[in-house]
N, C-alpha and C positions, 0 to 999 in steps of 0.2 A: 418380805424378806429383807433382811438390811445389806448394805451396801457392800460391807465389811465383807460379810459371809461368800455374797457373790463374787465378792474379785477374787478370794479365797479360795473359790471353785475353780474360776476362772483359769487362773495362778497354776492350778495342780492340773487342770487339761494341758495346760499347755508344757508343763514339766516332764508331764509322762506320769506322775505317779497314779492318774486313774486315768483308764481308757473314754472313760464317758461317765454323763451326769445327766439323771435323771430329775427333769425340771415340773413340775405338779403345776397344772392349768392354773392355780390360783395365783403362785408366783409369776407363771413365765411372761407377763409384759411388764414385770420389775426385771427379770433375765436379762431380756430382749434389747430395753430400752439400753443396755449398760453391754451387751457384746456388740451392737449393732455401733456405737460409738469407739470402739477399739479401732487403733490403727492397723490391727492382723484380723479382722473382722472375717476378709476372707478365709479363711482358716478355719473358723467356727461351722459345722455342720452341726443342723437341726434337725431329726428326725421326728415328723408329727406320728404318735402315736393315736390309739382310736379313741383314747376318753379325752383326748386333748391334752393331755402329757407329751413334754418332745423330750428325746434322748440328744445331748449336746455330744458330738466327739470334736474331738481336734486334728487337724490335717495338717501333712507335714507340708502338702503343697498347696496352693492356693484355689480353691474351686472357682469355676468360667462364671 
């Protein structure tokens, strides 16, 4: 997935215009590598799903 795309997801979680993004096992350690370096990182919930898909949401407050 390119770069572009994901900050563009990124961008709209955290906007509000979509609740959550759903990220497909083949992508998600291009995801990862790229929310896991944000400086609101905490923010970001990852929900593992059972085929190895995570649902991303965005929080307004910071998880422990």
């Amino acid at each position: 997935m390119e770069k572009d795309l994901i900050l563009e997801m990124i961008e709209k979680l955290r906007s509000g215009q979509i609740n959550e993004w759903y990220v497909h096992k083949e992508v998600f350690l291009d995801v990862r590598s790229i929310v896991v370096a944000l400086e609101d990182f905490k923010h970001f919930r990852g929900i593992a799903q059972r085929s190895g898909d995570v649902i991303y949401q965005y929080l307004q407050e910071p998880r422990s």
